[in-house]
N, C-alpha and C positions, 0 to 999 in steps of 0.2 A: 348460294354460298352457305357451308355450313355453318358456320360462326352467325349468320343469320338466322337459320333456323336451331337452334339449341333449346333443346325441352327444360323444361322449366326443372326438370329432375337432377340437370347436370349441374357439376361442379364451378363451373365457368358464367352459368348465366345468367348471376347473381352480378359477374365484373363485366359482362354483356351490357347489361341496365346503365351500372354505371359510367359506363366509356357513352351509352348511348345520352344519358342523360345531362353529361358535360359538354357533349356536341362534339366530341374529336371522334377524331378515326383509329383505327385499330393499329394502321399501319404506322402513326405517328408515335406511341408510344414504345419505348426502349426499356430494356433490364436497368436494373441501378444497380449497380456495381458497388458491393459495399467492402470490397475486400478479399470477401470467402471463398471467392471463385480463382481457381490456382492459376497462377502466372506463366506456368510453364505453358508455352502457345500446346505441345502435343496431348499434353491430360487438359489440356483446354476444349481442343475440340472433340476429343473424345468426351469428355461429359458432353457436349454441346449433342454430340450424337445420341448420349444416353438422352437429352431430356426429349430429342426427337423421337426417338421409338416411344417414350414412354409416353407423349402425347397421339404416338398412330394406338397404343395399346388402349389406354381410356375416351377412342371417339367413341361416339354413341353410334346405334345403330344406324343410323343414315352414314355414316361419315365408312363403315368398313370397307368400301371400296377402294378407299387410298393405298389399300394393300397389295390391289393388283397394278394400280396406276403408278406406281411408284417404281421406277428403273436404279435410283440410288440402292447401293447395296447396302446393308443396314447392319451396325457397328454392335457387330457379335462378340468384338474379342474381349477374353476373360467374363465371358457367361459360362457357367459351368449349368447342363442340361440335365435334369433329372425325371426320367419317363416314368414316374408314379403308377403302380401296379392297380392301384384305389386308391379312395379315398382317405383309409386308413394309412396310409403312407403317405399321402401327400402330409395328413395332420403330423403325424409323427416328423416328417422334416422338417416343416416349419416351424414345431415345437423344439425342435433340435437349434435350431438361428434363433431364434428368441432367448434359447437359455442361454447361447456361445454370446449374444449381443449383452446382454445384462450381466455375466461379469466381469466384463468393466466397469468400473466403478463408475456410478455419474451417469451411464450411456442409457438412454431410454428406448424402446423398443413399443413396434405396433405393428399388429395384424389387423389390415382392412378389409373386408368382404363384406358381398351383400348374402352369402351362404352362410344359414345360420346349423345348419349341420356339420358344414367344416368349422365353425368359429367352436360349434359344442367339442369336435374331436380335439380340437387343437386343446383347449380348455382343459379338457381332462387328461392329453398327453402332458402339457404341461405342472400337473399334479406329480406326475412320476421323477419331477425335480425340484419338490417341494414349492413350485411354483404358485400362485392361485390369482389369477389374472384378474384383470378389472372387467367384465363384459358391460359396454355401455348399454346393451340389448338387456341386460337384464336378463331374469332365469325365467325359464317355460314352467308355468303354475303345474301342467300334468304331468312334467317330472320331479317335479319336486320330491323328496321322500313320502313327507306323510299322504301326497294325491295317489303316489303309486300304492303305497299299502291298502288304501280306500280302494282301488283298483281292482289290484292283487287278491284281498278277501270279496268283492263284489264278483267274482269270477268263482275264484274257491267253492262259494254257498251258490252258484248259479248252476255248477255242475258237479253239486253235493259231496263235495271233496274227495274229488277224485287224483290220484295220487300226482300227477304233474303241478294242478295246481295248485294242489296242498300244501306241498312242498316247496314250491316259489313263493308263499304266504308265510310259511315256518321261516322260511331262511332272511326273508326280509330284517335290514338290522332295526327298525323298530319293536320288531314283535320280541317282548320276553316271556308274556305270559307268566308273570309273577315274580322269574326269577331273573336272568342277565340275558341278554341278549347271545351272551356265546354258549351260557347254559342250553341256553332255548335251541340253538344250532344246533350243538352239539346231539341235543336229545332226538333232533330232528333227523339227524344223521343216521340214529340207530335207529330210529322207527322206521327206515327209508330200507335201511339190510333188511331189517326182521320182517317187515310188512308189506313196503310198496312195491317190493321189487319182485319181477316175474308177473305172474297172473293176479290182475287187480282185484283189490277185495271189495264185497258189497258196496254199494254207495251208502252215506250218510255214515257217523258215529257209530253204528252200532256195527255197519260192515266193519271198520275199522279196530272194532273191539274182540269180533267174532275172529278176525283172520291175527289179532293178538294171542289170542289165548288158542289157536295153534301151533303157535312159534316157541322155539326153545330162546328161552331169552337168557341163556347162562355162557355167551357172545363175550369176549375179556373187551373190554372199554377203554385199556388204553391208549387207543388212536385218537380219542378225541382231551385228552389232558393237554392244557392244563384247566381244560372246561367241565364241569363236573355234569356228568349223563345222568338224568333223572330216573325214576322207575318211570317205565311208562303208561303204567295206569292210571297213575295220578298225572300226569302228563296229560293222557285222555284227558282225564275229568276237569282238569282247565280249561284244555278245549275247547269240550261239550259245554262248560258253563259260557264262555268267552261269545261262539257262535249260534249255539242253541235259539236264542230268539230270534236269528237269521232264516236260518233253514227252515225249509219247509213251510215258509209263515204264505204263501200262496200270494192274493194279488189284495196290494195294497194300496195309497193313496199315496202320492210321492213326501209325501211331508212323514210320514209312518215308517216307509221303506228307508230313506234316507235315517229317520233319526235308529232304525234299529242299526244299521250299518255303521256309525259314527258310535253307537254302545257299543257295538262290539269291537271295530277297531279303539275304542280307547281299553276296552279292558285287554286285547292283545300288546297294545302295547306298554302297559302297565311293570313295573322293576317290582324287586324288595324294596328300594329306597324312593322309587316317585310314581306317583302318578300317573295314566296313559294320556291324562289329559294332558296333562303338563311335558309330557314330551311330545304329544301328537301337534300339539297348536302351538308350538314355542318361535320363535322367531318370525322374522318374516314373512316367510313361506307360510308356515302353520297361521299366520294371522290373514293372510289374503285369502289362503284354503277355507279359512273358518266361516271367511264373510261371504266367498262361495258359497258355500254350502246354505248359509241364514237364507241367500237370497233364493237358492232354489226351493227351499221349503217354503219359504213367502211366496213364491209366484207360481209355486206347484202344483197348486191347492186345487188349480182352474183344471187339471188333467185328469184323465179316469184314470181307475187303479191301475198301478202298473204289477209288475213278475219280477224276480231275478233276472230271468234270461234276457232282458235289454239293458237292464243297469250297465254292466263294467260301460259298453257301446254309448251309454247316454252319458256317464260321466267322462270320461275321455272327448265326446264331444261339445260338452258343457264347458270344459276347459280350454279347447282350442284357442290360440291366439293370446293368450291370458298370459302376462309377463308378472314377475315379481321387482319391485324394486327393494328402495327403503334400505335395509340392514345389508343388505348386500355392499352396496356402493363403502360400506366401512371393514364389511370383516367377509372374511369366506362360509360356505356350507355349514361347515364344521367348527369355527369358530375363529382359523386362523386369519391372519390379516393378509391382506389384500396386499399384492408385491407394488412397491409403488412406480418401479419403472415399467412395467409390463401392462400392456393394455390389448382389448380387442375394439373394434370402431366395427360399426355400420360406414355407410358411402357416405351419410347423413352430419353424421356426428365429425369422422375424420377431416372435414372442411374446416373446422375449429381446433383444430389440434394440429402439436409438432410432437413429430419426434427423430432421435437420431441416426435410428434403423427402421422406414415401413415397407412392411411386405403386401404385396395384391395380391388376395387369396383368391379364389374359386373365377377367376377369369378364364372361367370353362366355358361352352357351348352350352346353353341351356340357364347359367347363373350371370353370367356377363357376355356384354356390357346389358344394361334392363331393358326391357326391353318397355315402352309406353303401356299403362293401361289406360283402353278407351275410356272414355267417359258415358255413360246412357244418355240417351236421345236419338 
């Protein structure tokens, strides 16, 4: 009997325990009726069918055979079907029911899945309605901003700035390089006509500076206002100063390579009014990032010199699995607050929680239902 074997993973086999540990039978206990359930006998048994499918939809793996065994026909009316092209579209509808369920006043909303790549899409389609959901998973430390710029320049100086990822370094919104962030874009923009574009110039600075002073750089600027486009020689010479003791610095001792990497992303991302440290390390995110990092230089120490060309590889897997909490659970990314009706759940979390619209996300092939992990022995 299924109801016997229920993995410890499931929803139900926590009230398994306890039906077992009172001595009754399963059969013996009844709904309790507290009202809410509508009296009209025909929307009576129609829910009574929804909560049947919705029980053949969360068995566990042993139990998916009910679906062929089953002769009842299965109470479709007003499902409305939608064959999602991807992934990006499924996120996008669901983020679409979330926003139509919350304004209502009052009404609370939750997306459940164990796909933390659909809970991310959904997340950020829900941004595009000022939305900014409560994720109880918490944010992935390797995308965080400041991991990805660590990243992003660990790459840039790996393959001596070479125009692809030069330019996804420049464009990052941390990086100002002295000035603003949209200055710093802006300027990046023009260096990208005048420069990067077509046949790549030498590697390192000084390619960069050679295939500069080719270019006619008397280009009108006003595509990029109301951001103000720098000269780009001094542009360079930030730069050059910013990653200079990156490049080229050959093989080093992981405590060495890391702290030049952490100098130069804080001087990129340095304003006229603050700091790179103080924006690089600021909240949450930048406080987990930071202790990351303390701990790879303390246990680094035991490795032989490493190169550029494993870093971005080594910190991206340094990260893996590594959540951020803390400041999150109050306010969003960027500073706004957290919508209070709108939440995303794991399988885990969703057992403790109500709300008055939830969605089953990723009950795909491959994401649901979980599938057991063995144990070793």
């Amino acid at each position: 009997m299924l109801w016997e074997s229920l993995p410890e993973s499931h929803p139900q086999s926590g009230f398994r325990r306890l039906v077992r540990d009172l001595g009754v039978s399963r059969e013996t206990i009844t709904l309790w009726d507290d009202g809410a359930c509508p009296q009209d006998g025909a929307v009576r048994e129609a829910l009574q069918g929804r909560i049947a499918l919705a029980g053949l939809m969360m068995r566990p793996m042993e139990g998916l055979s009910a679906w062929g065994e089953s002769t009842a026909p299965l109470p479709l009316a007003g499902i409305t079907r939608l064959d999602a092209a991807d992934q990006q579209q499924e996120a996008a509808s669901i983020a679409m029911i979330l926003r139509e369920a919350v304004e209502r006043p009052g009404r609370t909303a939750s997306l459940v899945t164990p796909d933390r790549t659909l809970a991310r899409r959904v997340a950020t389609e829900l941004l595009r309605y000022g939305i900014v959901a409560d994720d109880s998973a918490g944010e992935s430390l390797a995308l965080s901003p400041a991991a990805i710029l660590l990243r992003l320049l660990a790459e840039a100086a790996a393959k001596n700035l070479a125009p692809v990822a030069l330019l996804a370094l420049l464009k990052h919104p941390l990086v100002a390089l002295g000035s603003t962030p949209g200055n710093c874009r802006a300027t990046a923009r023009r260096l990208e006509r005048l420069v990067l574009r077509g046949p790549a110039p030498p590697p390192g600075m000084r390619g960069l500076r050679q295939a500069l002073d080719r270019q006619d750089q008397s280009e009108a600027e006003s595509a990029d206002r109301p951001d103000q486009v720098e000269p780009l020689g001094l542009f360079l010479d930030r730069l050059d100063a910013a990653v200079s003791p990156l490049l080229n610095c050959g093989a080093l001792s992981l405590t060495d390579l890391l702290t030049r990497l952490v100098q130069a992303a804080e001087a990129l991302a340095c304003t006229e009014e603050q700091p790179g440290e103080e924006r690089l390390w600021m909240g949450a995110e930048g406080h987990a990032l930071s202790r990351h990092l303390v701990g790879l230089m303390t246990h680094g120490a035991v490795l032989p010199p490493q190169t550029l060309d494993g870093l971005p590889a080594f910190l991206l897997a340094s990260m893996a699995g590594k959540m951020v909490f803390g400041q999150r659970v109050l306010q969003g990314r960027d500073g706004e607050a957290l919508h209070p009706r709108v939440s995303i759940l794991g399988v885990l979390e969703a057992r403790l929680q109500f709300a008055d619209l939830v969605i089953l996300g990723g009950l795909n092939e491959g994401s649901g239902p979980l599938q057991p992990i063995p144990a070793p022995g």
